[in-house]
N, C-alpha and C positions, 0 to 999 in steps of 0.2 A: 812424656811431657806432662808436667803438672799443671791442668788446669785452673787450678781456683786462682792465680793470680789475673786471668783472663777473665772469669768470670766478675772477680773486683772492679777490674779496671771498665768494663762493659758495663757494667751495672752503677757504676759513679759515673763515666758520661753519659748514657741513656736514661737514668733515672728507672730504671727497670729493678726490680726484686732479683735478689739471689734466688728464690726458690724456679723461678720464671724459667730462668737463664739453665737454671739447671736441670728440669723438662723439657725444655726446649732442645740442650746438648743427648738427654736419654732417646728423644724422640728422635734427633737427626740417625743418631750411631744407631736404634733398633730399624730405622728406615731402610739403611744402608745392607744392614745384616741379613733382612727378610731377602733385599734384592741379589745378594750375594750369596748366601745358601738354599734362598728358598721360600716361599710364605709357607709352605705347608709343614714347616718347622714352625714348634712352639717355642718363642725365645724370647726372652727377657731381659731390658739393658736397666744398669741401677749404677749410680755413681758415688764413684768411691773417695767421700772427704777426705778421708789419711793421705791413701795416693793420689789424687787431683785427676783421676781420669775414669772412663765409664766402665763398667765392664759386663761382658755380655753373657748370656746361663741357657746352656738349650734345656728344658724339660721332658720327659720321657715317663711316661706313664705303664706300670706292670698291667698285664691282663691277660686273660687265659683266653680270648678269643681279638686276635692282634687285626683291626680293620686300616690301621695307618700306621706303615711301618717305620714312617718319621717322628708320630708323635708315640705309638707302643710300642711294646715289647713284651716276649713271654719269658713266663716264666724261670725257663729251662736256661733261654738267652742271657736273664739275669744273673743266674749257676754260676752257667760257664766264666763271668767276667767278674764271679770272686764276689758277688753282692748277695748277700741272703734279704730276700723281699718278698712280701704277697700281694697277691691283686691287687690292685686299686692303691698302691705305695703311688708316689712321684721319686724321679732322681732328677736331681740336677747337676749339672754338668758345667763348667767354666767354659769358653769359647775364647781360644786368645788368638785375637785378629790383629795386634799389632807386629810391626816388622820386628820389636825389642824384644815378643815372646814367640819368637818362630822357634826354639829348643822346646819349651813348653807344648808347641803346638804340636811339637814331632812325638814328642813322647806320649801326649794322650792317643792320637790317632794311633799311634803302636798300641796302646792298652785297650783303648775303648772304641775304636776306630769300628767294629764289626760292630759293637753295640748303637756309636750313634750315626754309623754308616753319614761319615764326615769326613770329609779330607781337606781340617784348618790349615793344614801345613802348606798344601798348595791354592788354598780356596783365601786370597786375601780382597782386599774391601781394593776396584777398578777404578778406573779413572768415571766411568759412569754414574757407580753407585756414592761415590764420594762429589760429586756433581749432584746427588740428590741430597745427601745429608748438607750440603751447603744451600741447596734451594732453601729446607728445609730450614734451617736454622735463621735466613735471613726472613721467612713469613712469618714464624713464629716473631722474632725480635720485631717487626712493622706491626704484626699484632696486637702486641705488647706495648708499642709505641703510642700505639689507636688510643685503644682502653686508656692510657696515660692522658694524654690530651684529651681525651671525652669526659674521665673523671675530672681533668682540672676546669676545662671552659661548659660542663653539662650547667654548673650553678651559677652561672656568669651573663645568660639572658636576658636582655634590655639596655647591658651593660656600655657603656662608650669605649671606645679603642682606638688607636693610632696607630697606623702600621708606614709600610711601602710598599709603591705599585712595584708589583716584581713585573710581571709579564702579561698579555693578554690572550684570551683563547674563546673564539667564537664570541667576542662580543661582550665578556664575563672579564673580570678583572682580577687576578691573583694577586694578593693581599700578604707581605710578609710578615706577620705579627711577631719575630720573634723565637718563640719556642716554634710557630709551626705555622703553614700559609692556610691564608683563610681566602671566600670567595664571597665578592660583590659580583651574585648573576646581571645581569641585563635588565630583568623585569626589575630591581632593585636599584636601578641607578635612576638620578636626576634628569631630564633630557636634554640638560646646557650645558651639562660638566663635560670635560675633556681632562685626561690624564695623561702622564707620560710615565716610560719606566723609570720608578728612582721621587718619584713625587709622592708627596705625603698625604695621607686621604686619614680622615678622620669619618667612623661611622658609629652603626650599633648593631650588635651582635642578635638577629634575630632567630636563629637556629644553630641547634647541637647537635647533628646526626652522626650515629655509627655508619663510615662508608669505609669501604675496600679500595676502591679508586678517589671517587672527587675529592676534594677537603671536607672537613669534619664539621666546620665555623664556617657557616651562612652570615656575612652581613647587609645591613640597608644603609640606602641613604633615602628611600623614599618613603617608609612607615612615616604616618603623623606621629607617633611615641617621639621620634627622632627630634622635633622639637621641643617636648618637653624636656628631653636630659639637657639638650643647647640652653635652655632657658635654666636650667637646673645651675646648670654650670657657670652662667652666668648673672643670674640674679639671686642674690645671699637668703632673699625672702622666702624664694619658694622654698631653697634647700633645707630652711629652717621652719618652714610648714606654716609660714604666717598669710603667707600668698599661694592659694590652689590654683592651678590650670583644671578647670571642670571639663573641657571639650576643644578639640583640636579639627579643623575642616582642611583638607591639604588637597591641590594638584601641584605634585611636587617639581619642582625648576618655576612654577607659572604663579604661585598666590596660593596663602593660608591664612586662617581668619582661626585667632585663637580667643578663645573665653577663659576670663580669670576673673577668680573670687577670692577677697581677701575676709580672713576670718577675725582680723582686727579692725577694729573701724578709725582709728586712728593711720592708717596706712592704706594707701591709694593704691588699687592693684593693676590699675593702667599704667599711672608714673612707675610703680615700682618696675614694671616688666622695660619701660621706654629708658630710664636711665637719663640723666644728668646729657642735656643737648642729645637728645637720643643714641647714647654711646652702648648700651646694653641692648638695641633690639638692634642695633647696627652690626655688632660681632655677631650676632647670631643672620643676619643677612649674607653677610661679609662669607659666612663659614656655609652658606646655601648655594653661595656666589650672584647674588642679588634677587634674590628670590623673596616677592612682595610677602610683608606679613602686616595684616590689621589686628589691630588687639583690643578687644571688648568687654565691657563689663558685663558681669553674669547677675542675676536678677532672678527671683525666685517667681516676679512675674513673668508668667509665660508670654503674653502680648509687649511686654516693655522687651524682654530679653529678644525676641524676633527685632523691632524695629533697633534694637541696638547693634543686632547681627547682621541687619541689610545696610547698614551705614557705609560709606558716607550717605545715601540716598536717605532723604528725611519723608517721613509716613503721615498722611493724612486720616486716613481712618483702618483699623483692620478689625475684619468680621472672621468671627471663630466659628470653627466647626469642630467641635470635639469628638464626635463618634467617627469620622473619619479624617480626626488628626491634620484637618488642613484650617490653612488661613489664608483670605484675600486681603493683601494691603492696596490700600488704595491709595494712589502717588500722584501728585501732581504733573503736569503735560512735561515741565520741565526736566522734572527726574524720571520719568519713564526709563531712559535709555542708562542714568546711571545706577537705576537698582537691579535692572535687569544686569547689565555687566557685558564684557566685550563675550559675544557665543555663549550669555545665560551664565557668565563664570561665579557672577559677585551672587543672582540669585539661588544656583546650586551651590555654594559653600555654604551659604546662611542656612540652607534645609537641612543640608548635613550636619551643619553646627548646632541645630537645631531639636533637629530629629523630627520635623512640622515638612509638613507638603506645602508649598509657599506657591502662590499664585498672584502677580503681579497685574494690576490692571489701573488703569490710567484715569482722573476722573471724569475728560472728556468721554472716553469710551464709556464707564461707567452712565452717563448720561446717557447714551444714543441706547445701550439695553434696556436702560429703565424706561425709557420713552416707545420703544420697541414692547418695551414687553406689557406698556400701559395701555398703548394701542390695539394690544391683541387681547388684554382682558377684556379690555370694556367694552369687545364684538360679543360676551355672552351677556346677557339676560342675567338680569339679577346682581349683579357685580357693577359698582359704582367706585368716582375717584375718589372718594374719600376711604373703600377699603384700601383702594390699591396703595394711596398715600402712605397708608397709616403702615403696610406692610414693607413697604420701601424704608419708613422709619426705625423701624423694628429691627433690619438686616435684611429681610428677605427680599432683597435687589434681583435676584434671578430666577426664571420658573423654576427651574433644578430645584432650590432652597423651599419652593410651593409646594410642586409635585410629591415632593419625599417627605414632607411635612405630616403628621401626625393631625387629624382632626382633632382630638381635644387638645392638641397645643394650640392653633389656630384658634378653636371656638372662644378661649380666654382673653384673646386679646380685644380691648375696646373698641367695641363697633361691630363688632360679628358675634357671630352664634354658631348653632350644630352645624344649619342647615348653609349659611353661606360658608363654612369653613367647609362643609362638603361641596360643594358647589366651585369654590374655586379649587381645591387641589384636581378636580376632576377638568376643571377647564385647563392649566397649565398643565396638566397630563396631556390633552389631546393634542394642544400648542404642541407641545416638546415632538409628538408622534408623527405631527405633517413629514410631509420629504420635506428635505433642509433644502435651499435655493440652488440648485447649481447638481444636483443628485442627479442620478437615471432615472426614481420614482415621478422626480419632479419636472424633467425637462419634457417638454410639446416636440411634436415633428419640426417645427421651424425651427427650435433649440439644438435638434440635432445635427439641422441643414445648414445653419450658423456654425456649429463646430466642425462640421465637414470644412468648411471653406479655413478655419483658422488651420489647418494644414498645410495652403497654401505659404510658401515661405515668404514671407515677408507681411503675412494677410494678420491683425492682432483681434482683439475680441471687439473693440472698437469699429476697424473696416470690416469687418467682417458682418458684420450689427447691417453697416451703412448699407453694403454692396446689396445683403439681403433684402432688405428694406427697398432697395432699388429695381428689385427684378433679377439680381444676379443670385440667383437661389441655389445651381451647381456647379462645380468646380468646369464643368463643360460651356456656360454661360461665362464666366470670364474667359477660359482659353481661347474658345471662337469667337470671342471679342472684338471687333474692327476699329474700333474710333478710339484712342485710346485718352484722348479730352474727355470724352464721355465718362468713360470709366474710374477720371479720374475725380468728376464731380459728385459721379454717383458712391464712388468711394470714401468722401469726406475731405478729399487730399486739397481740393480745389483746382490751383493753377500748375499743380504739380505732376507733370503729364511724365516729366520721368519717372516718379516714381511709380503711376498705373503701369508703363511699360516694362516695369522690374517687375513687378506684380502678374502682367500677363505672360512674362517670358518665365516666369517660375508657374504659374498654374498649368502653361502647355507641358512644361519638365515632369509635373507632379501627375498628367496626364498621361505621358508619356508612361513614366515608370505605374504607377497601378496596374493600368493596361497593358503593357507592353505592348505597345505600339513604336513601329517605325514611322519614318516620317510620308513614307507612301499611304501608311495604315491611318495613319492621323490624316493627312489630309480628306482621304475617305470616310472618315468619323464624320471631322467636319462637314461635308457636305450632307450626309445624312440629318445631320443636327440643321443643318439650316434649310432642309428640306421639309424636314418637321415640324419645324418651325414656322416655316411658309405656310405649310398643311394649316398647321393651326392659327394661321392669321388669318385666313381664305374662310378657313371653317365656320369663324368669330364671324368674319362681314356678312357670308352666305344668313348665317343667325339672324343676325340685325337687319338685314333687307328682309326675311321672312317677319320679323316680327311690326316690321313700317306697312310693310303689305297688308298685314292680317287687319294693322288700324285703320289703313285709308279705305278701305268697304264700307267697314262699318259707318263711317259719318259719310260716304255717298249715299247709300241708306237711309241713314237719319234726315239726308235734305232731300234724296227724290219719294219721301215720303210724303210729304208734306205736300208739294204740289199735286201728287195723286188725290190726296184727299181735299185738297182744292178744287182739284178738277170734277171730283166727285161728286162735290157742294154744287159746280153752277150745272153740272150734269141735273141735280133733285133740285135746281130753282127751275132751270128751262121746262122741267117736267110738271 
């Protein structure tokens, strides 16, 4: 059978090289030969252009000291079969393993049979070994297929693509592009899209891997690049380089906030991206499947470009920190909630857009630290409100901004010197050092006997304030509770004696379960507690009649004194 028309026809629909195809056919046929005569034959397959098929050459090496009587032979051996050779010659030999040369094969094994101790004639290629040259030849052409596709999509990178959903596996989307399927994993997809197979998915090509198994072509739809090429695609500006995209902030299915600079100043890089009735930033929503995009202008001001990036929310004042890359903008009560964004979304895009640590704060709140923190200066000595004013004016609204402040940066500004610039960073040092309100440093024993009771279900920081406040100090003083009107005045609740009753019927639960107490074992708590309780009532009166007693002597005393020494006088007149 002549091959080269197979190898034609292979190599024009695969797109594979003739020389490929044609190591690839050596490789299968010497495969099959080793498994068939032997690996411990040395054998060589090489294909033959004239005749279109491979042919196989066993080698046999002379030598006067024979250690492998497959791959040597002596001397004397070589004599006898009519070859004059010396040591270290090679002879080669033909190997005909096809059915067309079984006379060929007969007649060598007649001639040279003792020399290459071979028996072609009856030793032809199994149904086994011919199962291996077929494995063979189909790895090598997938191979081949590989390297094809890696060399065409390796420079293709970034690039946009259209394919079809073929199939899906674990959550991953197989992607038919054509010459060969590509894969949009999981972590790559948008979180609102849904496909079907046979529907058309538009992405971008973010990896080219050499694999053996998965696909070769990694795409996204969730890279931020991903809007740039849509905006590419879609707006003539950018693709023409007159309008840059400087910075892209994405959570992708949920809102992107994109920054553009046009480097012409006759051309508006916000209209240019919005389009005519908004028709250009809508195909590119439309192709997100409604995925919010704001688009801003880029500003070489750092501070202008922030307050452009938190928009819609408009900015009242913002204070830079440069050495640690952050800024506070200060927002009015009513934009609070929309610079911040639904879960912080509008102020982490704008930092990402950014590249700025962004710190949002209100300028009510702003008021109550600076009044907080003006209250706690001017507890030290030496520190007055016209420093602190004048610091407040300057930015340094927070101790933080004090504490970490630089004494000759402070001593410069009007109104201070060395020594009050030392003076205050060391006093907003100690501020900062107190326990902060609500801390383990900072809580008293009552603090912790108030939070014992908010354990109580239904008990909040408020009842729990009251109840202490009222004598109900442990969770054992509400459980063995009786009046429950009481407890509900003492509580805060007022007239709300159901809800003391929810309150005591959850404190006896919460007793119950610490303890582990049954209701026999509880009832015997209780009585102990109210035994104890008795004890120290008795105790208290027993106290206070000894201390009524100890008074009323004393001023019988102080009167039957006085008529003794009365009686003493008409005693020394009578005398």
């Amino acid at each position: 059978m002549n091959l080269n028309s197979v190898i034609e026809e292979v190599g024009r629909t695969k797109g594979i090289d003739r020389s490929i195809l044609v190591e690839t056919l050596e490789a299968a046929i010497l495969t099959a030969a080793r498994r068939t005569y032997g690996a411990q034959r040395e054998i060589e397959a090489e294909y033959n252009e004239e005749s279109g098929e491979v042919q196989l050459f066993q080698i046999i090496t002379v030598s006067d000291d024979v250690e492998n009587p497959y791959r040597e032979v002596s001397v004397e051996e070589v004599r006898e079969a009519g070859f004059e050779a010396e040591p270290g010659d090679e002879l080669l030999f033909q190997i005909f393993y096809r059915e067309d040369d079984k006379e060929k094969a007969k007649a060598q094994d007649k001639r040279y049979g003792k020399l290459l101790k071979l028996d072609s004639y009856n030793s032809t290629f199994g149904r086994i070994a011919a199962q291996t040259a077929k494995q063979v030849i189909i790895q090598r052409v997938r191979e081949a297929e590989r390297d094809i596709i890696y060399d065409e999509y390796k420079d293709t990178v970034g690039d946009m693509v259209i394919g079809r959903v073929r199939r899906f596996e674990k959550g991953n989307i197989i992607v038919d592009l054509g010459r060969t399927d590509a894969i949009l994993p999981r972590r790559e997809q948008t979180p609102r899209e849904s496909y079907r197979p046979g529907d058309r998915l538009q992405a971008m090509i973010k990896e080219v891997q050499k694999s053996s198994r998965d696909p070769q072509v990694v795409l996204t739809r969730a890279d931020p690049m991903l809007l740039l090429k849509l905006f590419e695609q879609e707006v003539p500006e950018i693709h023409e380089g007159a309008v840059r995209i400087v910075a892209v902030a994405r959570e992708p299915g949920v809102r992107t906030k994109v920054a553009v600079y046009s480097r012409d100043s006759d051309v508006d890089p916000v209209g240019a991206c919005v389009g005519m009735r908004g028709s250009r930033v809508q195909a590119v929503v439309q192709e997100l499947r409604g995925e919010k995009i704001d688009i801003v202008p880029y500003v070489e001001d750092t501070a202008r470009f922030v307050c452009n990036a938190i928009s819609p929310a408009e900015v009242a004042k913002v204070l830079i920190d440069e050495s640690n890359m952050t800024m506070e903008l200060i927002v009015p009560d009513d934009q609070l909630s929309l610079a911040i964004g639904r879960g912080g979304q509008n102020v982490r895009l704008a930092a990402q857009l950014t590249g700025w640590n962004l710190d949002i704060i209100s300028e009510t709140r702003l008021k109550n630290m600076m009044a907080e923190s003006r209250a706690q200066l001017l507890e030290f000595e030496g520190i007055t409100e016209d420093m602190v004013d004048t610091l407040f004016t300057l930015g340094y609204n927070k101790l933080e901004h004090m504490a970490h402040a630089a004494a000759p940066e402070l001593a410069q500004i009007p109104g201070l010197n060395a020594e009050s610039a030392e003076r205050i960073i060391a006093a907003a040092a100690e501020i900062l050092a107190r326990p902060a309100p609500g801390s383990p440093e900072a809580m008293t024993e009552a603090d912790y006997e108030r939070k014992a009771l908010e354990d109580i279900r239904g008990v909040g920081t408020k009842v729990a304030a009251s109840l202490h406040d009222s004598g109900y100090i442990t969770v054992e003083h509400i459980a063995f509770a009786e009046d429950a009107s009481k407890l509900a005045e003492a509580a805060g609740l007022g007239k709300n004696v159901k809800k003391a009753k929810q309150i005591l019927s959850a404190a006896e639960d919460h007793l119950k379960r610490e303890l582990e107490l049954d209701d026999e074992a509880f009832e015997a708590r209780r009585a102990e507690f109210k035994a104890a309780q008795g004890q120290g009532a008795e105790s208290g009166a027993e106290a206070e009649a000894v201390e009524t007693q100890d008074e009323q002597p004393a001023t019988a005393g102080d009167a039957s004194t006085e008529p003794a020494e009365a009686t003493k006088s008409d005693d020394e007149e009578d005398a």
